[in-house]
N, C-alpha and C positions, 0 to 999 in steps of 0.2 A: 210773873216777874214785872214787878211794876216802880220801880223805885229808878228809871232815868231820868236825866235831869234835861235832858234833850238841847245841850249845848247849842249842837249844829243847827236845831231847828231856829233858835233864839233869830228875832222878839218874838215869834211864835211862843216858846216857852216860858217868857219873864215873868207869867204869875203864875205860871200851873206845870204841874208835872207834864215828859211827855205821854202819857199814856194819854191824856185827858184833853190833847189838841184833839178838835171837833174832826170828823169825815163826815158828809152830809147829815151836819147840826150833832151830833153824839159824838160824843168820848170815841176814841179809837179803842178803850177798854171794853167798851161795851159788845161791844161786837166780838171778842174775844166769851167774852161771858152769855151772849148770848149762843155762838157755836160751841162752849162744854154742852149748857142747857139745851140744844138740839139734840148731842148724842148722848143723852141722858147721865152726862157728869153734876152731878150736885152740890160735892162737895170741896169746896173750892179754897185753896191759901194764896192769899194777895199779900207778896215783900212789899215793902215800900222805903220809901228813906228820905228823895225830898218833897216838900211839902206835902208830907201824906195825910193833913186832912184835909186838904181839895179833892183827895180819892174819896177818904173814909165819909165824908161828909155827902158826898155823892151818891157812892153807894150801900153805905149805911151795911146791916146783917146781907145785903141782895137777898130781899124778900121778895122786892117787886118783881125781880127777875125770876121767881122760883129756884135761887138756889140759896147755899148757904155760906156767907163769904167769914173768912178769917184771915185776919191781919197781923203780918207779923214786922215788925219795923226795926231795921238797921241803922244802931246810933251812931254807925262808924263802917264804910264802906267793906262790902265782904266779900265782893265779887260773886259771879252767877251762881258759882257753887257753892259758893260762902253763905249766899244770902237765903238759897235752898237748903241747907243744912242746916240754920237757921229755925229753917219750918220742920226740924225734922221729926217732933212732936206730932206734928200734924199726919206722918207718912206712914202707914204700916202693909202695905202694897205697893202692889206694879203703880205708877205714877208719870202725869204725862207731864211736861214744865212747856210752857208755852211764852208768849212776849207780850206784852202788855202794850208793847207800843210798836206791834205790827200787824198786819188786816191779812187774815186769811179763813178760805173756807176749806179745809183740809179735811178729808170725811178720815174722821180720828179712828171710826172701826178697822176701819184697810190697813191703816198703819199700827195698829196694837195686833191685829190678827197674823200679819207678819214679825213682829217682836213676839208674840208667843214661837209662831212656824221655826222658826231662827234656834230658840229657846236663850232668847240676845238676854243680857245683864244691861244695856245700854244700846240702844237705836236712834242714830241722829236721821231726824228727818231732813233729807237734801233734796235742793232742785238746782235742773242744770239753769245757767244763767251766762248769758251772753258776756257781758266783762265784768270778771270775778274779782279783781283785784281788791275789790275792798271789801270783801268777805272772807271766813275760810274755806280753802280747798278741799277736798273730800275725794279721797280715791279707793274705791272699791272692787273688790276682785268679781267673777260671775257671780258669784250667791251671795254678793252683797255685803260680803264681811268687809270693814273696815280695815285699809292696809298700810293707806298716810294718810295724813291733813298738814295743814299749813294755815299761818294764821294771817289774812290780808299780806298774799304775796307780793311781789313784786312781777311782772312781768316774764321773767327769767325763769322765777319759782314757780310759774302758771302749769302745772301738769295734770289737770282737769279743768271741766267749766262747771264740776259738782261742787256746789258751795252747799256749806252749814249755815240752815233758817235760825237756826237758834233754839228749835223745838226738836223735844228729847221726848222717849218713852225710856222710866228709867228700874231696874229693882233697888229697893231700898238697901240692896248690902254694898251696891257702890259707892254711899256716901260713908262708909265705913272707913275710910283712906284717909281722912281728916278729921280733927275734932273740933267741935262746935264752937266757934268765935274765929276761928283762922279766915285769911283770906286767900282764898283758892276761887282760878277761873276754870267752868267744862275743859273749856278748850285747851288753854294754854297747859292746865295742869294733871286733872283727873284723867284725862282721855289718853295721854302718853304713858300716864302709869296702867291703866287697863291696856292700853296693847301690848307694852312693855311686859306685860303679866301675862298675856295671852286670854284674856279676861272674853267672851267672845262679846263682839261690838260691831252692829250691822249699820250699814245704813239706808233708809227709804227714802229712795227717790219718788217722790212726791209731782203729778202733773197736776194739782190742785193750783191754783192761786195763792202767792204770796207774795207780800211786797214788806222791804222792812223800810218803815215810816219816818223817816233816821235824817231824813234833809230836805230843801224846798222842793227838789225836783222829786223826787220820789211822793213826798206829800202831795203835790197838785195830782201828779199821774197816777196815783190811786184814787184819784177823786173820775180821773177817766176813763180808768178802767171799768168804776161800778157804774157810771154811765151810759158803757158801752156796752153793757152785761158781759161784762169778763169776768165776772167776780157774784160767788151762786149766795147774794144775800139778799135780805125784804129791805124792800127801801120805803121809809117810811111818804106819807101822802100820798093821793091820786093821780092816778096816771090819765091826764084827762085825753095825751092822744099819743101815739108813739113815742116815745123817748123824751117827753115832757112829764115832770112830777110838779105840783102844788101842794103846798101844806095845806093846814083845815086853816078859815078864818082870813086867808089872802084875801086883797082886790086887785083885780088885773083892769085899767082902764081899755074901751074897746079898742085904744089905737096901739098898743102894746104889740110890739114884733117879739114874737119868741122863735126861735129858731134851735131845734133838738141837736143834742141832749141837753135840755137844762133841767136844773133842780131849784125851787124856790120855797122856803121853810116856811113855819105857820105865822099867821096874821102879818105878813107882810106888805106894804103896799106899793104898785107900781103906777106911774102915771104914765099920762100920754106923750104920745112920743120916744119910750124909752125903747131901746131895742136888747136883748139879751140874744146874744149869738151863742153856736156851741160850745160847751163846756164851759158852761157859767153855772154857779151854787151860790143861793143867796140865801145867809142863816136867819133864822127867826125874826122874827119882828123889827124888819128893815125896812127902810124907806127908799124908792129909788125914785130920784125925780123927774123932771120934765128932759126929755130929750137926752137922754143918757144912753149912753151906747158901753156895754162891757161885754167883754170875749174872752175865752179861758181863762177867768178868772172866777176867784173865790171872795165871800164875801162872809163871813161870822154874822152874827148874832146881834141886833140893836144899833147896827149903824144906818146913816146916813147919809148918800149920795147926790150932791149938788145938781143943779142944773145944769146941762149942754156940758157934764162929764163924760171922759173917755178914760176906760179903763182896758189895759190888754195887758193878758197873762201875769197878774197880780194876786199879790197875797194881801184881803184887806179886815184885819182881828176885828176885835170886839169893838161897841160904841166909840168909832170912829165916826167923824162928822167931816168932808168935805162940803166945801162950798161952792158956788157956778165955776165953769170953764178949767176944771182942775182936770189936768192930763198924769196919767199914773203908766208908766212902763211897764215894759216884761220882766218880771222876775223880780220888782217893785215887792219889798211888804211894809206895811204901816202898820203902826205897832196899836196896841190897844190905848185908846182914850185920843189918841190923838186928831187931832184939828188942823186941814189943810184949807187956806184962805182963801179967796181969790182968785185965780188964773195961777194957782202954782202949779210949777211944773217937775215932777217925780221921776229922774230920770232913773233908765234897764237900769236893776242890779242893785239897786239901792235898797237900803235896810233904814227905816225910822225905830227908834225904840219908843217906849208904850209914853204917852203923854207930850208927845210932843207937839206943838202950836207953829204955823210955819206962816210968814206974814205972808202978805199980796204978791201975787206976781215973782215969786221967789222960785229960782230953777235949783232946787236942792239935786248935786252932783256929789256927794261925797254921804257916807252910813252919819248919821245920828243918833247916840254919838258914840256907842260903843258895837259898831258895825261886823257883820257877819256876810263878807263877799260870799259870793257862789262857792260850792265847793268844785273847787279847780287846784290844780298841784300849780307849785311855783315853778318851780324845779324841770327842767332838762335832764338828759344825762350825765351833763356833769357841770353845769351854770344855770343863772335864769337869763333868760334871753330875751329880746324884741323889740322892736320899731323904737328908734329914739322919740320922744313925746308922744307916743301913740299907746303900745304896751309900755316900752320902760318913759316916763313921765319922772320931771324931777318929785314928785308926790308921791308915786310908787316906790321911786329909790328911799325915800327920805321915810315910808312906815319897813319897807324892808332892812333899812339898815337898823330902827329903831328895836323891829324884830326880834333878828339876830343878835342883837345886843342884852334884850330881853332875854335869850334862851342861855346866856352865860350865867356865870357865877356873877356873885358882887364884886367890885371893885377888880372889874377886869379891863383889859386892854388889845385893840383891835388893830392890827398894822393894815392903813388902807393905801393903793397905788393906783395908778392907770397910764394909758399910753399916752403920749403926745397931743391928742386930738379934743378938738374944744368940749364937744356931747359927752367925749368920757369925763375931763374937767366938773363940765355940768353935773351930772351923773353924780361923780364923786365925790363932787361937794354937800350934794343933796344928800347923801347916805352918810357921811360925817354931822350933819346936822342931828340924823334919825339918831344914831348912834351917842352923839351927845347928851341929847335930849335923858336918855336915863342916869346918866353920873357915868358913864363909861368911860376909858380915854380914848384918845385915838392919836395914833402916831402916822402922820402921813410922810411917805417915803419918798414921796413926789413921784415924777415917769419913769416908771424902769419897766421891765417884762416879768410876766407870772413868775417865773420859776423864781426872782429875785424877790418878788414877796412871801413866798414858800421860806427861802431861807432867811428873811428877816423874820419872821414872824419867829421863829425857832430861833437866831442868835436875841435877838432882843427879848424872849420867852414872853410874848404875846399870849393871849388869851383866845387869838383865833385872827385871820387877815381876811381880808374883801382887795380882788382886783378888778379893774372895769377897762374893757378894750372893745374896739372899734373892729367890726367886720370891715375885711379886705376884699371880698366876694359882692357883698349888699354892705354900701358904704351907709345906709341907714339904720343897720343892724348893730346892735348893745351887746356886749357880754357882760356880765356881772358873775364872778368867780366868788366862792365865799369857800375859806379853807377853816381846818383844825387848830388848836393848839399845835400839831405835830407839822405844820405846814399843807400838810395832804386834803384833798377834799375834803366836803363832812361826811358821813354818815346817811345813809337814806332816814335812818331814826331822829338825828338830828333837821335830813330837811323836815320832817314831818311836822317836828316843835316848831320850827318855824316859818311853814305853810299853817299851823294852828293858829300861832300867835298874832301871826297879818291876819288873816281871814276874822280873828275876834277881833283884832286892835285891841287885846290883853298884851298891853305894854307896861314895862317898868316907865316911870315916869319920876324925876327926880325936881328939889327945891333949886329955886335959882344958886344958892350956894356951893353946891351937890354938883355944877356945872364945872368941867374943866379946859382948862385949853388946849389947845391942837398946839403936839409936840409935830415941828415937821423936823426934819429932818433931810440937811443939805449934801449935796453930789455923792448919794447915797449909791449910783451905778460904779464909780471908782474904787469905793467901799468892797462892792459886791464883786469886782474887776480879780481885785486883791485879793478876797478869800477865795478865787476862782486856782491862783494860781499858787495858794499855799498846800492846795490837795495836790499838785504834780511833782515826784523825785525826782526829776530829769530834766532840767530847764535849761542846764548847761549843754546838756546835750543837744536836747531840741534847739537851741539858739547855734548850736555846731553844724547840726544838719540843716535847719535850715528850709525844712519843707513848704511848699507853696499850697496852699488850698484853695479854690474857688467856692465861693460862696455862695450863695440866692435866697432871698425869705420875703414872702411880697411884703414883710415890714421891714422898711428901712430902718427904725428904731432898733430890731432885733437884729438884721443886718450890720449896721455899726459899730452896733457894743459887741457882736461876736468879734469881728476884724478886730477891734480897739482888742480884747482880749489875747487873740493869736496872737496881733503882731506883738503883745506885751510877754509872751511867751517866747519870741522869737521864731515867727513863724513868717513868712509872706505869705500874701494875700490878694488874690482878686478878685472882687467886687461885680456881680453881673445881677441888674435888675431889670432886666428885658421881662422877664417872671410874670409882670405886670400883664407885659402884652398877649398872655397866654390863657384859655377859658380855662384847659384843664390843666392841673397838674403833672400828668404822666405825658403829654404835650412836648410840656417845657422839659420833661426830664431826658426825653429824647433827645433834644436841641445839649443838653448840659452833659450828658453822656458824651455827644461826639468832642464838645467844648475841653471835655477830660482828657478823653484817649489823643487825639490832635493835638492839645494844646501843652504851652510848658508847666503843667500842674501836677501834682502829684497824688490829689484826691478831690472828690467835688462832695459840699455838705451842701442840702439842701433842709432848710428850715422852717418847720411848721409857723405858720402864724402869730399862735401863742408862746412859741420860743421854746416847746419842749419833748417834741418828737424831731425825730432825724432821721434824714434818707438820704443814705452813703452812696457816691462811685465808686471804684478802683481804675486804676489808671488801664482795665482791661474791659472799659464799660459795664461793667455789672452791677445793676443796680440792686442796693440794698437797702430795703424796707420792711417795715411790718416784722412778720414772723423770720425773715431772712436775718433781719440787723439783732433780735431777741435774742434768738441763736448765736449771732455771733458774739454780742456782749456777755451770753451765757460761757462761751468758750472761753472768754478773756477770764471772766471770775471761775472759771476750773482750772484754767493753766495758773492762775495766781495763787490757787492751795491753801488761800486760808478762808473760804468761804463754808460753812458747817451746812448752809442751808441756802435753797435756792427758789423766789416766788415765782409763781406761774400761774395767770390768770387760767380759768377752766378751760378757755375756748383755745388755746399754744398746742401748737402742734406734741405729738409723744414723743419727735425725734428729740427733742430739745429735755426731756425727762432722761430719755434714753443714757445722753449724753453725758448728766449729774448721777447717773447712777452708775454709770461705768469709772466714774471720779468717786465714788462713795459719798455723793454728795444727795443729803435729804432734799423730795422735790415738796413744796408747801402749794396746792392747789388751791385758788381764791375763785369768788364770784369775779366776770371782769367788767366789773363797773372800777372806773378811776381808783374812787376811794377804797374801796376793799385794798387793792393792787396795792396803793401807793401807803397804805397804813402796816399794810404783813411786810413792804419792804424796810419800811422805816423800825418796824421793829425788828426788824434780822439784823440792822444794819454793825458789822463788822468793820476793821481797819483795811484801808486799802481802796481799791478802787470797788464804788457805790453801784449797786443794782439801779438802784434810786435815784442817782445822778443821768447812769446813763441812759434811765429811760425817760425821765422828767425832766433832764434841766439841758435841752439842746447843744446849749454855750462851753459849759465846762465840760460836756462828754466828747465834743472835739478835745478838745485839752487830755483830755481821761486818756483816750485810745491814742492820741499820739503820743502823748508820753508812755501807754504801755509798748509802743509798737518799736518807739524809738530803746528803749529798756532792754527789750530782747534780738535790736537788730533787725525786725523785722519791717515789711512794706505789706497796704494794707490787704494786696492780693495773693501773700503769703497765707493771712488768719482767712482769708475767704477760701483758698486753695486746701484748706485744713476741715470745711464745713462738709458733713455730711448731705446727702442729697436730702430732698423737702418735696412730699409731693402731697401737696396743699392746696386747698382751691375755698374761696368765702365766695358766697351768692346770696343776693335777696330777692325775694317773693312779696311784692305786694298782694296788700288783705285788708279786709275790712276790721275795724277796732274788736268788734262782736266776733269775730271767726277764730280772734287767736285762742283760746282758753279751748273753744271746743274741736278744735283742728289738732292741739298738744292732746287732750284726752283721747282721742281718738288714735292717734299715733301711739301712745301709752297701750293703750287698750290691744290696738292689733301687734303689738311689738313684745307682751309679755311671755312669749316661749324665748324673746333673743334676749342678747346679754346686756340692758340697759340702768341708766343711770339718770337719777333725778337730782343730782346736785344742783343744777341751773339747767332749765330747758329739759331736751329728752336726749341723750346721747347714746346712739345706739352699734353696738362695735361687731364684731363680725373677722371671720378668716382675711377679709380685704382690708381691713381699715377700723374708721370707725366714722360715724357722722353726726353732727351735735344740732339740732335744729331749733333754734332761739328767740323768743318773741322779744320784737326790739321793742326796748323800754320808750321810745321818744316818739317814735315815728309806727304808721298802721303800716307793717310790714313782718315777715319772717326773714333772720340770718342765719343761713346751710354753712355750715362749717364740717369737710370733711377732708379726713387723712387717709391717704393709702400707703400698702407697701411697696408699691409700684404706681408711676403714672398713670399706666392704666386701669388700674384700681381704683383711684381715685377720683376720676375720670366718669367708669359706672359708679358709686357712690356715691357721686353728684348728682349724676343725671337723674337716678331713682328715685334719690330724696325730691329734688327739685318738682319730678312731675310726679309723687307721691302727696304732696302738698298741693300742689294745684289741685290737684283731682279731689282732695277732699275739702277743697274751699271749692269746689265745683257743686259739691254733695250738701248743697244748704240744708237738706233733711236730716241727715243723721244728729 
């Protein structure tokens, strides 16, 4: 399989496929062709697609190799399976598909010898791997048949650390399910209809070496793996003394420091004074000059290395030519042809593309010019987040906003807001720029709170909103919120477009005319006041009765505009921001408790930051949070009967199932990431009072419950006195990043005689209870989430899970 185009790796790939980036000086293909030719495969079909005569032209019939290559080429992309079905001329037995643009020495005997033993139709070769998520999952029962996969999970979805290499042992009547020009991928397509079928499908686990060559950091690190001999291949030149190779036709001058493992290709020259520290590879016929110092780094084929250069953990292509005093970073590549002057200086993480000239003395800080950051996620759990001008820089808002605008349709329109504070301001403006920049519009709403650009983005039917607010915690901390068309987060499929799009700076880019102006948009919070209090029947009422609430949100902004709302409902109101002077939250909610029951109020709302969770008192101190307040807004939408359907992220308690189904009311279970949640609500949404208000929009869900509470007569320690008991208990387990994937198989593994569930996480339920154990998305930690039928059930199903976990992040071996 040879036909990648090797995005990620780009400038590495700008003029050649990825098969054909170098590992010490050869094609990554080659190596590939050279392990069939060990275990005496000779006849060999190379797909291709782009530029495939930089292959053909390489490798020509592979005579030289002793085999015999056949080329089949895709004028029009046909995915893995596609493009193997393709060849399917070529196939008239057992057949092994292997990657053309990944390095492994996989002794193929062991693995075809168990695809017979099996008597498999299709055997994916797997290895476990420390964090999986960006491969697919692979879960096998004891004899190795095939029982899920998954395709680049999500954390959540992590229920193995057996990931698919991409190499198959396959029979030819599996490709029978498709015909010839379709495009179908292994994974995504053929492998759920063979299990679907019952088709039998094993998988081998594989303790060979394999690395897929797919990005910088994987590229360099198999360059030091085969350095370290990790990896069972011939390395071509001399090995003049432990862990030093030389090509034929080098000169090493005598004052030359080499320091193992380095690798130096043929007729190269080094002069005096250079020093090569470990894991350094220098390709063919390079020059390295006077007093040059490089350390894991990589060096192609025909360049040139100035004088009194420093080179560390760099990627440097083909005939490149610096010049004296030129410093290159970590994680630095320069692209092919290009020329570095003078004392330039190449700062981590920077990408040159091929030809570029960079003057004297120049500190290049930003990709040239169609750049490829590190592969890193943008994305948080449910914002991007960090350091004002440190991670979030007006530079970073200003390609992310461009991004995101990039991943919409044409001639669309993006509602952007933030809080009161000058860095959000900053921030804001900077990402209205990005955002312009391709013909986009932008409606800016001015300072109001999240939940108020959720519902502009929807009454003004936006094309998608951005909000940016100030941490209350770390007053130097950014949020950058980016929501749907529907108001709701995006998509983790969507952040991904747009972690792709920053990371290429494949941006739309539009003509000066193509520019539009910023519609703002004046005292858009009174706007938003107003439609708060067109969703309440009761207003006569409430202004009758007259109830007092006490309030707290360490944003005064959000604080404000609630009060400004109540008391426009006719409510009283008082105002308590002591909040401040409190580290934790459950702190202050002790202090706000007694504040209630003491004081003349009749309920206390305490207000999430972003303005869109809510944590209730009763006037009998009880505090209500989380799953307690879920519940009880769940009760409100049962007693109001016209609800057909009720969301519930996975991780909610059953009593709150329980509840909808004693109503005849359908329960809809989601992933509980934001966006899932807040999209299955939005599309349930009914007349009446909003699932979706009252979990997202803080401000108006006071308003919601009073007006239902005032409707039926009731006070809010009536609806609480109504709630069934809850015996629920969340805990987290810190872990190292590497441990979650093999810590969930593991659990999977010893848990399949009990009653479990892979929808998210591993959920494993039982006479007591049930307990759901979750690798958090954002943070290197496990979340225990367990129910029982009793306290004390729940109680042991905590404690078990919790030290059932430790023990096997204790168990680094298994």
């Amino acid at each position: 399989m040879a036909g990648g185009k090797g995005t990620r790796l780009k400038p590495l790939t700008c003029s050649m496929p990825k098969p054909m980036v170098p590992i010490l000086n050869k094609p990554t293909m080659e190596y590939t062709i050279q392990l069939l030719k060990q275990h005496e495969i000779k006849d060999i079909a190379v797909t291709i697609a782009h530029l495939p005569t930089v292959i053909t032209d390489y490798f020509a019939t592979g005579k030289k190799w002793g085999v015999n290559l056949e080329y089949f080429i895709e004028d029009v992309p046909l995915g893995t399976g596609g493009s193997v079905k393709n060849a399917e001329n070529f196939i008239d037995d057992t057949f092994i598909v292997l990657s053309g643009d990944s390095l492994t020495d996989i002794n193929i005997e062991k693995a075809l010898a168990f695809h017979k033993s099996r008597q498999s139709k299709a055997t994916l070769i797997l290895k476990n791997e420390p964090v999986p998520i960006e491969y697919g999952v692979v879960i096998t029962n004891a004899d190795g048949k095939v029982t899920r996969f998954l395709e680049k999970p999500s954390w959540g979805e992590v229920f193995s650390n057996t990931i698919n290499t991409g190499m198959y042992i396959l029979e030819p009547e599996v490709l029978q399910y498709y015909q010839k020009g379709e495009n179908f991928d292994f994974s995504k397509d053929l492998f759920p209809k063979l299990l679907a079928d019952e088709i039998p499908m094993y998988g081998y686990i594989t303790e060979d070496y394999w690395s897929d060559v797919g990005a910088l950091n994987s590229y360099t690190q198999t360059h030091f793996d085969i350095l370290e001999g990790k990896v069972n291949i011939e390395i071509d030149g001399h090995q003049i003394e432990d862990g030093i190779w030389i090509g034929e036709g080098t000169q090493l001058s005598s004052q030359v420091i080499l320091n193992s493992p380095v690798y130096i290709g043929k007729n190269c020259i080094l002069q005096e004074g250079s020093k090569l520290d470990a894991y350094t590879v220098i390709g063919d016929y390079s020059t390295i000059s006077k007093d040059v110092s490089i350390k894991r780094s990589i060096i192609w084929s025909h360049s040139k290395i100035g004088k009194d250069t420093h080179c560390r953990g760099a990627v440097i292509c083909n005939n490149v030519e610096t010049k004296k005093n030129v410093e290159i970073y970590e994680n630095a590549v320069i692209g092919e042809g290009s020329q570095l002057a003078e004392g330039v200086i190449v700062k981590p993480d920077i990408k040159l593309w091929p030809h570029k000239k960079i003057d004297e003395n120049t500190i290049v800080n930003q990709n040239l010019v169609w750049g490829t950051k590190a592969s890193k996620t943008i994305f948080g759990y449910k914002d991007v987040s960090g350091q004002i001008n440190i991670e979030i820089s007006p530079e970073f808002a200003s390609r992310l906003g461009t991004a995101f605008a990039s991943s919409l349709k044409e001639e669309s329109t993006i509602i952007i807001s933030s809080d009161s504070f000058h860095a959000s301001h900053l921030i804001k403006n900077a990402l209205m720029t990005g955002i312009a920049s391709t013909g986009a519009g932008v409606m800016d709403i001015g300072s109001v709170v999240m939940p108020a650009n959720r519902f502009a983005v929807r009454h003004f039917k936006g094309n998608g909103g951005v909000h940016v607010r100030m941490d209350y915690t770390d007053h130097n901390l950014v949020h950058i919120e980016l929501v749907d068309k529907n108001g709701a987060n995006i998509q983790r499929a969507a952040e991904r477009e747009i972690e792709n799009l920053f990371n290429r700076e494949d941006f739309k880019r539009c003509n000066a005319d193509q520019i539009k102006s910023v519609i703002h948009i004046e005292n858009f919070k009174d706007f938003y006041i107003s439609n708060g209090m067109k969703l309440l029947k009761n207003i006569s009422d409430l202004k009758r009765k007259a109830p007092t609430i006490l309030i707290s949100c360490k944003s005064e902004a959000i604080q404000q505009l609630t009060s400004e709302f109540l008391r426009s409902i006719g409510c009283g109101v008082q105002e308590d921001y002591r909040i401040k002077g409190f580290a934790k939250a459950k702190d202050y909610l002790m202090d706000m408790k007694q504040q209630v029951v003491m004081g003349n109020v009749d309920l206390g709302a305490m207000i999430t930051e972003d303005g869109e969770k809510l944590i209730l008192i009763d006037k009998q101190g009880r505090v209500i949070q989380q799953e307690k307040y879920d519940a009880l807004t769940a009760m409100m939408l049962l007693k109001e009967g016209n609800k057909n359907k009720l969301i519930l992220p996975y991780t909610s308690p059953y009593m709150i199932e329980k509840m909808a189904k004693d109503h005849n009311v359908e329960v809809m279970r989601v992933k509980s990431n934001p966006a899932s949640i807040m999209n299955a609500m939005l599309s349930t949404e009914e007349q009446g009072i909003s699932q979706y208000i009252l979990s997202y929009n803080a401000t108006w869900a006071i308003g919601m419950i009073l007006d239902f509470l005032v409707e039926r007569n009731m006070v809010l320690e009536d609806l609480v006195n109504e709630m069934p008991d809850l015996y629920y208990i969340k805990e987290k387990i810190p872990c190292d990043w590497q441990d979650k994937g093999r810590v969930i198989r593991q659990l999977v593994e010893d848990n399949e005689s009990q009653n479990i569930e892979l929808f998210e996480g591993v959920k494993i339920k039982d006479e007591r209870g049930w307990a759901l154990i979750l690798p958090d998305s954002e943070k290197p930690l496990f979340n225990i989430y367990t129910e029982g039928f009793s306290e004390e059930y729940a109680q042991e199903l905590s404690l078990f899970f919790r030290e059932k976990v430790k023990e096997l992040l204790k168990n680094q071996g298994q």
